[in-house]
Structures are given as structure tokens and as C-alpha cells.
VMD Tcl script that builds the backbone (N, CA, C; Angstrom):
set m [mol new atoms 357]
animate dup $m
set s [atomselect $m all]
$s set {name element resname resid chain x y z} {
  {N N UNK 1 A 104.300 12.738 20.289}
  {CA C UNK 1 A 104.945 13.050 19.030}
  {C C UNK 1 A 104.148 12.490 17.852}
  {N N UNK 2 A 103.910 11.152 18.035}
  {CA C UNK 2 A 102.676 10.615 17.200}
  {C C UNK 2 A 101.476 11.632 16.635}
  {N N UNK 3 A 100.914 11.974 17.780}
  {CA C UNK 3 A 99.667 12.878 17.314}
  {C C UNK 3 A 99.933 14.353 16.418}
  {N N UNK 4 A 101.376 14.787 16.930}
  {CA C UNK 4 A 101.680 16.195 16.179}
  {C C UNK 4 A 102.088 15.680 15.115}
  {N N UNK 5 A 102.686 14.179 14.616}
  {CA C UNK 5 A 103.023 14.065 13.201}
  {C C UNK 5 A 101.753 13.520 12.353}
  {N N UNK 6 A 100.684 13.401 12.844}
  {CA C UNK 6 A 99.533 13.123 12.404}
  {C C UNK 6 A 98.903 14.399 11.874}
  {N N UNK 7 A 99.381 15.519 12.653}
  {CA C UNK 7 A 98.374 16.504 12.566}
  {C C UNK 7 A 99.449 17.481 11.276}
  {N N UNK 8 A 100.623 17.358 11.236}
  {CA C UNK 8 A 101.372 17.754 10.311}
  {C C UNK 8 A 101.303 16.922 9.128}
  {N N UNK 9 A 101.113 15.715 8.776}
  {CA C UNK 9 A 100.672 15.061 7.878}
  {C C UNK 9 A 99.298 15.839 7.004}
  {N N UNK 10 A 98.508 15.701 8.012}
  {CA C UNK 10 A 97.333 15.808 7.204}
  {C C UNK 10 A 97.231 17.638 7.028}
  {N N UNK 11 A 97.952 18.833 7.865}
  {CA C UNK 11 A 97.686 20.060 6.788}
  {C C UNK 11 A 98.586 20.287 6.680}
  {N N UNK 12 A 99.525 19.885 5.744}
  {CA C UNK 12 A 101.031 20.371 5.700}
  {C C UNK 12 A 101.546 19.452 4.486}
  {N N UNK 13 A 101.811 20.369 3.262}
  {CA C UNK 13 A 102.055 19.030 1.713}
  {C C UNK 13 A 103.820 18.355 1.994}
  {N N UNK 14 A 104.369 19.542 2.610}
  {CA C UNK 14 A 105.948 18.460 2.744}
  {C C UNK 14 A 105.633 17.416 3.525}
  {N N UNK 15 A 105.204 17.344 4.632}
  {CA C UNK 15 A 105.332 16.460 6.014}
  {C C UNK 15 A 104.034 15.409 5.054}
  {N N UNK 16 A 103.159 15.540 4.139}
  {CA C UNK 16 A 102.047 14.606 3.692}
  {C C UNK 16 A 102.800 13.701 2.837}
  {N N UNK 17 A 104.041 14.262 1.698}
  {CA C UNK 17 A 104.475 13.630 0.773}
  {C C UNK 17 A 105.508 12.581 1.623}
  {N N UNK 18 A 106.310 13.358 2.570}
  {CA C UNK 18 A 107.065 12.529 3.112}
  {C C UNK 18 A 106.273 11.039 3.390}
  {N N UNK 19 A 105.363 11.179 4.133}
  {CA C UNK 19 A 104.077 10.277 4.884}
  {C C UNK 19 A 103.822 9.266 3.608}
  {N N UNK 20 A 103.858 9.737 2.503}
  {CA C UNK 20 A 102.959 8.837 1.625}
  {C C UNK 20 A 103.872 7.950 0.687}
  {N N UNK 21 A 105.854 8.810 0.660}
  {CA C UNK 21 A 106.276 7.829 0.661}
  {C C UNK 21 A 106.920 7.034 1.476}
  {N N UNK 22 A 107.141 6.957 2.597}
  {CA C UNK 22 A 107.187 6.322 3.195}
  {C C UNK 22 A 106.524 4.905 3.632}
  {N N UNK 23 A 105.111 5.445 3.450}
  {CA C UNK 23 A 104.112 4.651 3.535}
  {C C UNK 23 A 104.055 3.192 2.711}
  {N N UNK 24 A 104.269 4.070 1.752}
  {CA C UNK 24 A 104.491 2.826 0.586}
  {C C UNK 24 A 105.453 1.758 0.956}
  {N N UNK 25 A 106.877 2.325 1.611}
  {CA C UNK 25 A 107.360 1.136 1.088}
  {C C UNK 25 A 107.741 0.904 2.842}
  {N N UNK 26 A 107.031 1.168 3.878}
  {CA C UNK 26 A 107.262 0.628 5.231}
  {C C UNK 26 A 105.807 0.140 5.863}
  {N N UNK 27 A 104.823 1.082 5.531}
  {CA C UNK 27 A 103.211 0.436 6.311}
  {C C UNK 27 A 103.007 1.903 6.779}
  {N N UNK 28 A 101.689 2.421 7.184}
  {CA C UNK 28 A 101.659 3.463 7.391}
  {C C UNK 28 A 102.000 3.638 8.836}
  {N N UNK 29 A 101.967 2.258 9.827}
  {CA C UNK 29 A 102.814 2.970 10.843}
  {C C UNK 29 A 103.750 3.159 11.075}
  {N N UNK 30 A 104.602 2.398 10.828}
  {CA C UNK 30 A 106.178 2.879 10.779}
  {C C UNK 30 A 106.754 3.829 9.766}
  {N N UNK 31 A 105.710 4.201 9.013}
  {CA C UNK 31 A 106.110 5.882 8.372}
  {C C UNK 31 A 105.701 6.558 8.985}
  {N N UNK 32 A 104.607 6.811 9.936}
  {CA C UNK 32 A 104.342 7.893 11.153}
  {C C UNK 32 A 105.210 7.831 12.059}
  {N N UNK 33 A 105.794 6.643 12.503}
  {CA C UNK 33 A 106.829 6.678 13.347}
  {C C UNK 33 A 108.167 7.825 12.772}
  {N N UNK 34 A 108.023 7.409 11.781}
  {CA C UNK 34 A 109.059 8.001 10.858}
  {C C UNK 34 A 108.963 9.651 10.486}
  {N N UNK 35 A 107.986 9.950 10.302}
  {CA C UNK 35 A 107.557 11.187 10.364}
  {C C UNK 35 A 107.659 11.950 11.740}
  {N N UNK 36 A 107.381 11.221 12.816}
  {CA C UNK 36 A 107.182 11.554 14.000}
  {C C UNK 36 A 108.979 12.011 14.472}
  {N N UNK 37 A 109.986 11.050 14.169}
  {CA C UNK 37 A 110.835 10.842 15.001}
  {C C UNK 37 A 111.552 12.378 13.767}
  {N N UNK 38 A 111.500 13.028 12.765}
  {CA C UNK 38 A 111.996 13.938 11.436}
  {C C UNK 38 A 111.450 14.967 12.192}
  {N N UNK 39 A 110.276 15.479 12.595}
  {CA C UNK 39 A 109.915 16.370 12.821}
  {C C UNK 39 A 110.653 16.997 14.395}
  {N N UNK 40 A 111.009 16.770 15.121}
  {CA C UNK 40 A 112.212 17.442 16.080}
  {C C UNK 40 A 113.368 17.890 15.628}
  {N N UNK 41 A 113.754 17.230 14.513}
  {CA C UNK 41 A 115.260 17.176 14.185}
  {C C UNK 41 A 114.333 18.823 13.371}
  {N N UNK 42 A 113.666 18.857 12.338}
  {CA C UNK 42 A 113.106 19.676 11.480}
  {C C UNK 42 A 113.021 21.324 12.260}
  {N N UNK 43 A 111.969 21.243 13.623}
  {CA C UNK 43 A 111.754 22.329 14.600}
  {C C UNK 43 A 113.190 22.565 15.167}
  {N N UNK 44 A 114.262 21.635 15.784}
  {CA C UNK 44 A 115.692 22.323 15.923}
  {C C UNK 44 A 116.109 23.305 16.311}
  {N N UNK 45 A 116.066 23.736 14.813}
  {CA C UNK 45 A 116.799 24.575 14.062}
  {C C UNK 45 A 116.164 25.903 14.587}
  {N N UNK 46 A 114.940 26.021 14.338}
  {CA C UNK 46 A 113.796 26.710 14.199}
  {C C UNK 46 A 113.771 27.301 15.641}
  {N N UNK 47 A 113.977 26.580 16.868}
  {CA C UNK 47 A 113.946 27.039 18.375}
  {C C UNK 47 A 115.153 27.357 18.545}
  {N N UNK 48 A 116.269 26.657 18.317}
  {CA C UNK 48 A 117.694 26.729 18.916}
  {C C UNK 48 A 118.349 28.388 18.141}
  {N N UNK 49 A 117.900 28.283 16.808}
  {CA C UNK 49 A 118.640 29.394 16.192}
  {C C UNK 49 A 118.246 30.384 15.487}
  {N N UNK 50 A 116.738 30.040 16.088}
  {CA C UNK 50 A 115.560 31.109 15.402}
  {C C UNK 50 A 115.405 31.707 13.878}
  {N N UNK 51 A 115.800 30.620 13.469}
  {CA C UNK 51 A 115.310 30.540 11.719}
  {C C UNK 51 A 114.166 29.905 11.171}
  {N N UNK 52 A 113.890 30.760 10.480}
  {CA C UNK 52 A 112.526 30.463 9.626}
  {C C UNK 52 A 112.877 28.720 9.153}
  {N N UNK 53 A 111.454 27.879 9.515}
  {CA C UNK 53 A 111.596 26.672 8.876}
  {C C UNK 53 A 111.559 26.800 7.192}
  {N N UNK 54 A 112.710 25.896 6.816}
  {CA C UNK 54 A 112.955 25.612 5.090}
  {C C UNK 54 A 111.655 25.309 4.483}
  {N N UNK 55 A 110.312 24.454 5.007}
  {CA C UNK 55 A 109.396 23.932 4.645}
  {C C UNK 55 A 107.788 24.395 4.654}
  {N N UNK 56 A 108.282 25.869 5.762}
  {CA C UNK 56 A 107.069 26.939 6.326}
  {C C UNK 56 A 106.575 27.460 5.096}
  {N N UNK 57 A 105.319 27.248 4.934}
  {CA C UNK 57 A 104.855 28.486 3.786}
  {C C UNK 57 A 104.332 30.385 4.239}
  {N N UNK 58 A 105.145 30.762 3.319}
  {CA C UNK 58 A 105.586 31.790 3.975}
  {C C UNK 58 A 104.319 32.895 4.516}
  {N N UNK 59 A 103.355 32.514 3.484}
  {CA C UNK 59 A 101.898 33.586 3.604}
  {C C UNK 59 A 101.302 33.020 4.766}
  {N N UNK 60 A 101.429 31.609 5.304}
  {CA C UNK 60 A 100.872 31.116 6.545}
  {C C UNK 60 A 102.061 32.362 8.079}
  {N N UNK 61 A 103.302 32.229 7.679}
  {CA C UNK 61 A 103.836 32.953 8.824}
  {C C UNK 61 A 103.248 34.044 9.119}
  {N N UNK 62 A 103.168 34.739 7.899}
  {CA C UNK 62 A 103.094 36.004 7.793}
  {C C UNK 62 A 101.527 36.377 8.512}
  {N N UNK 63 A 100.715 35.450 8.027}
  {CA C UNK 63 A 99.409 35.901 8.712}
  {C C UNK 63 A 99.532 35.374 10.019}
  {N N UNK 64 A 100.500 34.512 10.671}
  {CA C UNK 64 A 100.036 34.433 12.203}
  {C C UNK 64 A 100.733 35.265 12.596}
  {N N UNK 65 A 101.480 36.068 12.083}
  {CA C UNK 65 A 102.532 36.805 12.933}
  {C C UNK 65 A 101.134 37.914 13.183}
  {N N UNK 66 A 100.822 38.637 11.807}
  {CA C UNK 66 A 99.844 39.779 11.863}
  {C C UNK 66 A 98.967 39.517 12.706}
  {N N UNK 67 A 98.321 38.230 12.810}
  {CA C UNK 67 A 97.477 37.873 14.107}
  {C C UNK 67 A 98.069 38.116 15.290}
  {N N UNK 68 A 99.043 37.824 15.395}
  {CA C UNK 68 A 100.182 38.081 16.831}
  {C C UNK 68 A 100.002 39.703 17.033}
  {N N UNK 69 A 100.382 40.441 16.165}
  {CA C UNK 69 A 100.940 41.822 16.411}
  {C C UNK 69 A 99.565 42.550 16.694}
  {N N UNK 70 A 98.303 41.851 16.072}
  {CA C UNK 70 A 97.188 42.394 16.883}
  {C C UNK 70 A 96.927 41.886 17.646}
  {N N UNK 71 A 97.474 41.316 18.521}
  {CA C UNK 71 A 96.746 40.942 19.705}
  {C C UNK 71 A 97.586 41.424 21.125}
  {N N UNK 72 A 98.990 41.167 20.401}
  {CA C UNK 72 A 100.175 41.937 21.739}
  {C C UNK 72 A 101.539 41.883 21.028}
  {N N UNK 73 A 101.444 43.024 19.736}
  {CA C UNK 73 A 102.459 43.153 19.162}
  {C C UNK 73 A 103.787 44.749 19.879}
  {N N UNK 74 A 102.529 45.120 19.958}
  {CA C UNK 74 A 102.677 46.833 20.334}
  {C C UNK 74 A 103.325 47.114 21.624}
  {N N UNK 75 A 104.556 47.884 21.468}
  {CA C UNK 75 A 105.068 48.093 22.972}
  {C C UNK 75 A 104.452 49.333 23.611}
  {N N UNK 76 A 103.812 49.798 24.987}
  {CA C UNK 76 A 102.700 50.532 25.158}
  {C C UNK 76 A 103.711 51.631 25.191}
  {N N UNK 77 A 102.641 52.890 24.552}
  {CA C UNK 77 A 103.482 54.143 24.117}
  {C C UNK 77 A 104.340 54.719 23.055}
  {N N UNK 78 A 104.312 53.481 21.965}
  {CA C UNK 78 A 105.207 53.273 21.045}
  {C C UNK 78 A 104.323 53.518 20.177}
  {N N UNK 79 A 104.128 54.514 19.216}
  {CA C UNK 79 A 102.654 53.501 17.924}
  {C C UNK 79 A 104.022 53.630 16.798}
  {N N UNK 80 A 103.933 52.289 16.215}
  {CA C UNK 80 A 104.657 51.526 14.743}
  {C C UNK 80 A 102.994 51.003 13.997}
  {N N UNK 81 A 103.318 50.931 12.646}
  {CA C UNK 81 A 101.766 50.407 12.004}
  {C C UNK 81 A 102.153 48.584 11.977}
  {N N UNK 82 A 101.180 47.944 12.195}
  {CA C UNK 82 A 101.168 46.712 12.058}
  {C C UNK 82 A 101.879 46.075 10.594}
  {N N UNK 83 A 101.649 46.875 9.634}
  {CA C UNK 83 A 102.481 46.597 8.528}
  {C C UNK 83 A 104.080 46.523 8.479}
  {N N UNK 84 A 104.810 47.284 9.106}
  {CA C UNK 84 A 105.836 47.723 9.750}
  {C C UNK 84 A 106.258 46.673 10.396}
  {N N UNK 85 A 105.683 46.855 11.868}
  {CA C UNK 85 A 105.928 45.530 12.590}
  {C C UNK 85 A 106.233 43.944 11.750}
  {N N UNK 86 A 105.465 44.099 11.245}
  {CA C UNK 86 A 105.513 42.875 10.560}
  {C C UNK 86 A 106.408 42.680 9.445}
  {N N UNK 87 A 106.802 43.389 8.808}
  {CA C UNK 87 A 107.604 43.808 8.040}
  {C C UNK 87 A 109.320 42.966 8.588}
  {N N UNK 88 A 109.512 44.201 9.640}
  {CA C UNK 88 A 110.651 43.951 10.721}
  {C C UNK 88 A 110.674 42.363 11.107}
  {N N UNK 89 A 109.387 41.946 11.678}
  {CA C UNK 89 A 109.578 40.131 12.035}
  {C C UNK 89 A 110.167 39.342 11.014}
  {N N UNK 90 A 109.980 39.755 9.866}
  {CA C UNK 90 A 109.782 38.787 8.614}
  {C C UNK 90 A 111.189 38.932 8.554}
  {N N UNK 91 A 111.476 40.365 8.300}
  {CA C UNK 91 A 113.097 39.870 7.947}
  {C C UNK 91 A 113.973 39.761 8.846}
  {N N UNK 92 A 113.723 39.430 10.466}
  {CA C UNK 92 A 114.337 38.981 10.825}
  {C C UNK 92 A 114.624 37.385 11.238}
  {N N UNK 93 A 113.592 36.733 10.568}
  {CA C UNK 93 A 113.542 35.439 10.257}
  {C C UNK 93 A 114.178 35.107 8.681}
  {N N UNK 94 A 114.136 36.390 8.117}
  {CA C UNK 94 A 114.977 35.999 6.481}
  {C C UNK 94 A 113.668 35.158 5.952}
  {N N UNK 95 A 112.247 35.707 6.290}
  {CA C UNK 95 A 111.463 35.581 4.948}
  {C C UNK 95 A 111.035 36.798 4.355}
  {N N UNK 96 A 111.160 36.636 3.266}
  {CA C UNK 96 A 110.840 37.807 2.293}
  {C C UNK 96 A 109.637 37.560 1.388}
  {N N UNK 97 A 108.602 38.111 1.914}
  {CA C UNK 97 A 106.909 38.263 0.993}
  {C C UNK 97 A 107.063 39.732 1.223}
  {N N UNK 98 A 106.693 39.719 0.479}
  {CA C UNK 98 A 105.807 41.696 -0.039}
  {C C UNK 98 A 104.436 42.009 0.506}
  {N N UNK 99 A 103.564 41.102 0.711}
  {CA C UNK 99 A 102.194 41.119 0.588}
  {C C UNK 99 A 101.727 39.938 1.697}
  {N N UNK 100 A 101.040 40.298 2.697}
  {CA C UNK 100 A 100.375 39.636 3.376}
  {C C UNK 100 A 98.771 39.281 3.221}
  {N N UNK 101 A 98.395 38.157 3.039}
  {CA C UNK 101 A 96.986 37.645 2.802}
  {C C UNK 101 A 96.519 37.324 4.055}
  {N N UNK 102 A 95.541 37.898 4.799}
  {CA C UNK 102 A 94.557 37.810 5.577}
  {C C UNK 102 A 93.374 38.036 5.566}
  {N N UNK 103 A 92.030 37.571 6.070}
  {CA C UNK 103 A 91.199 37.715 6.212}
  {C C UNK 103 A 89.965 37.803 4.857}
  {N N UNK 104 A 90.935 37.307 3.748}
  {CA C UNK 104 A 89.955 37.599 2.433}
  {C C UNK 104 A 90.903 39.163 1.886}
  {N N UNK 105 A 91.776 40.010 2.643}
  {CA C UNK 105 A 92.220 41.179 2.482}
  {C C UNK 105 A 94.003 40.866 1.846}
  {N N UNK 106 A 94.744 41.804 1.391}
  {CA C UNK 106 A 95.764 41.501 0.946}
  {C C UNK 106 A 96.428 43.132 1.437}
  {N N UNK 107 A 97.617 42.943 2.225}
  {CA C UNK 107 A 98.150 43.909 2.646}
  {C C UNK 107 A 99.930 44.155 2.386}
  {N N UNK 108 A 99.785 45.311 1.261}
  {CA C UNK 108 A 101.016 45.322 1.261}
  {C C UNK 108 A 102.474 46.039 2.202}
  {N N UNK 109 A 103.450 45.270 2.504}
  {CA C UNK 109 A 104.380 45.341 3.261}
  {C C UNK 109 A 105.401 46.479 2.822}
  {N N UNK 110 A 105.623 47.297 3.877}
  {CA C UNK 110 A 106.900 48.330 3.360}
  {C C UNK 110 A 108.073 48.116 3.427}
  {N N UNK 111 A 108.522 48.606 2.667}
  {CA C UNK 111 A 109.957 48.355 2.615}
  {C C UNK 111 A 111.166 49.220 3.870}
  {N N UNK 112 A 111.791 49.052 4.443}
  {CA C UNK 112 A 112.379 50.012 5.604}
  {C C UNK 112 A 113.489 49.150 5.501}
  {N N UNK 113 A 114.226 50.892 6.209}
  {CA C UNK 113 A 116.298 49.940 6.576}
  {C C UNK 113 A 115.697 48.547 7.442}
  {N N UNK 114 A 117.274 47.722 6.879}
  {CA C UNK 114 A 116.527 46.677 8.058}
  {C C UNK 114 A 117.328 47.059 9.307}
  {N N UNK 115 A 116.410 46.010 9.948}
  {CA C UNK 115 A 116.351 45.943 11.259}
  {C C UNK 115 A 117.247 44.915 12.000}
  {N N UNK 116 A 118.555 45.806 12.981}
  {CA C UNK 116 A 119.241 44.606 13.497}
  {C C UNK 116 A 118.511 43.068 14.154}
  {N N UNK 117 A 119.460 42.464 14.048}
  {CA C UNK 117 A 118.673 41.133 14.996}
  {C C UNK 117 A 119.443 41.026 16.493}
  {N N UNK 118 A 118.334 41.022 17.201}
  {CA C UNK 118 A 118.895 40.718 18.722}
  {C C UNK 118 A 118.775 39.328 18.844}
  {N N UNK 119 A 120.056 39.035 19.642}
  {CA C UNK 119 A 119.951 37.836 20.522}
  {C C UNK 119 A 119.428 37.496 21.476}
}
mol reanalyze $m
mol bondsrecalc $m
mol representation Tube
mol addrep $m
């Protein structure tokens, strides 16, 4: 747990600010401890009830998802456009971007009925 709150510290500005105050007024290890022991309670939510984390930045989801959907998004026999797909993920996590940034490229998202959520 140590090492993943290390590694969320350093690329991640909520989990850094937390870290730095903490730091201040405990030592920096017992604010990693501290960081360490926040971050389960934080993911939760996120596994148990499949909601978008409060603290996720949203253009980071959005491009791993698009990374996802090219790699094994597609159900075989089905063609949907990756924009689409992605589209559908987003709001069924209840994030809402328009525009996905990847690769140096900027891709805009369509709008469609939404899409029920399965359990």
C-alpha cells in the first residue's frame, strides 16, 4: 500500500497536496502512512459501486478508456465507432467531457440516447 501511495503522490495533484499537508505537520512518514491507509477507503467506492472517482481527471479516463476500446473494446461482428463506444463508457460512469485528448489528437465525442446501465 506504501508503494501505490508513493506512486499516487508523486503523479496525482489531490493525493500530492494531501501528502504535503500532512507532511508538514506529522513527518513525511506518517503522512504516507496516511495517504496510504485514504487511498482504499477513496478506490471503495470506485470497485464496489462502479463510480467514477470524485478526484479522477477526467481527460486521463477518457484516454485510457479509448486505449482500452482499441485494443478489446469491440464485440466481434458488431462495428460501433470508437467514439461512440466511448461515449457510452463515459456516461455510464457519469463523466461528462465532449472531447477526448489523445495522442497529440483531439477527438470529438457524440452525443446519443443514453445508454442503460447494467449491473
Amino acid at each position: 500500500m506504501i508503494e501505490g501511495a508513493w506512486v499516487a503522490v508523486e503523479h496525482h495533484p489531490y493525493w500530492n497536496a494531501q501528502f504535503d499537508r500532512l507532511a508538514a505537520r506529522l513527518g513525511k512518514q506518517k503522512a504516507m502512512v496516511a495517504v496510504a491507509r485514504k487511498l482504499p477507503v477513496a478506490i471503495w467506492p470506485v470497485l464496489t459501486k462502479r463510480e467514477a472517482d470524485d478526484q479522477g481527471d477526467t481527460q486521463a479516463v477518457a484516454r485510457k478508456l479509448l486505449t482500452w476500446l482499441s485494443r478489446c473494446g469491440r464485440l466481434p461482428g458488431q462495428y460501433r465507432s470508437r467514439r461512440r463506444l466511448l461515449r457510452q463508457r463515459l456516461d455510464q460512469l457519469g463523466i461528462n467531457v465532449d472531447t477526448a485528448t489523445y495522442l497529440g489528437g483531439e477527438s470529438h465525442l457524440p452525443r446519443g440516447e443514453p445508454v442503460p446501465v447494467r449491473e
